[in-house]
Structures are given as C-alpha cells and as structure tokens.
N, C-alpha and C positions, 0 to 999 in steps of 0.2 A: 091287721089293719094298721096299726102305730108301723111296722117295719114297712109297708109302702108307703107308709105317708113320709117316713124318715127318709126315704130311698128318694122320694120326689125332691124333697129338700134339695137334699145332695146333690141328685142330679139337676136341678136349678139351679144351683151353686156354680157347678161346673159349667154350663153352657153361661151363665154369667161372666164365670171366668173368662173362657173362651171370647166369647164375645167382646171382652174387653177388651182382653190382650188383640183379637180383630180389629180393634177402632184405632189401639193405639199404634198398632201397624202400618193401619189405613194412613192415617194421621204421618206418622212420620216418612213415607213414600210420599205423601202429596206436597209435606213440604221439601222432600229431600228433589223432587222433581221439578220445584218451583226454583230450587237456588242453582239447577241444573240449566235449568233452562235460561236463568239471570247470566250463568258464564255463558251460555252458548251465545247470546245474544252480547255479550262485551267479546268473545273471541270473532265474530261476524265483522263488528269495528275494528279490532284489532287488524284484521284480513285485509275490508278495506283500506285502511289508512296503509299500511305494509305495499299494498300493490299500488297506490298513488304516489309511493316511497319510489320506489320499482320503479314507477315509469320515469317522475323524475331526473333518476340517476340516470334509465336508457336514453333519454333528450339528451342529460348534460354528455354524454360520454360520446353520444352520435355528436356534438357540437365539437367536442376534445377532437377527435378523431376527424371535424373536416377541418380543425386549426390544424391539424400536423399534417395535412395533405398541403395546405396553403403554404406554412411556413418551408415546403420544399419546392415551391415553385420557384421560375426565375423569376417573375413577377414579383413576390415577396421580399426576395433578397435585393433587386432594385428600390423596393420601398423601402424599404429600413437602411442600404448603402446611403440613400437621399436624406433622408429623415434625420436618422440617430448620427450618421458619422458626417455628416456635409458631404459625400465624393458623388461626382458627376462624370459625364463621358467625356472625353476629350472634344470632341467636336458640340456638344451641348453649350447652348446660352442661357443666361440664368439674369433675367428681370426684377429690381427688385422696387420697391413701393416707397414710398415716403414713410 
C-alpha cells in the first residue's frame, strides 16, 4: 500500500510538472503572438504610408514627364524667346504701358 501511495505522489508530481511546463508554453505563445500581431499591425501602416509614397511620386513624375513634352513644343520655345531673352518676330509690334 505505502508503494502506491508513493507511486501516486510521483505521479502527481509529474502531471504537475507537465502541466506547468503546459501553462508556461501557453503563456509564452500567447504573448509571443501578441507582439506578432503588434508588428503586423505597424507593417499594415508601414504598407499604407509606402503606397501613398508610390502614388505620390507616380503624380509628380506623370507632371515631370508632361513638362518635358511642353518644353519641346514650338509654343514653349516662343514663350521663353519672349520672356527670358526679349526677341520677337520681325513683323511683331510690342505695346508697352506706363
């Protein structure tokens, strides 16, 4: 009778152990899943902000890209002859203001 009753011990022991070592598993899976889920939810923003980056730069570059169509017009190049250098057409009259 003493060696079952020792045998129960022990094995109460054990399943105690086990159990423990279970909680502290549980335990750190739940936080390790919590601090998982913290980065996924800052890389979501990171995403966002990156593709409002994105589009951003697609405007400015669609804007670059219809200046350098403009700056090759003949339109363009009379505006800036006018402008930047003073020359005019030989038959053109030029008004000026008080």
């Amino acid at each position: 009778m003493k060696a079952t009753v020792a045998r129960r011990r022990r094995n109460n022991k054990r399943y105690v152990f086990i159990l423990g070592i279970a909680v502290v598993l549980a335990v750190v899976a739940f936080v390790r899943g919590a601090q998982l889920q913290a980065k996924a939810v800052e890389y979501e923003k990171q995403i966002v902000h990156m593709q409002e980056k994105l589009e951003e730069e697609q405007t400015r570059t669609d804007k670059l890209e219809e200046q350098k169509r403009y700056v090759q017009t003949k339109e363009f190049i009379e505006q800036y002859a006018k402008e930047k250098l003073g020359l005019i057409y030989e038959d053109e009259i030029i008004f000026e203001g008080k």
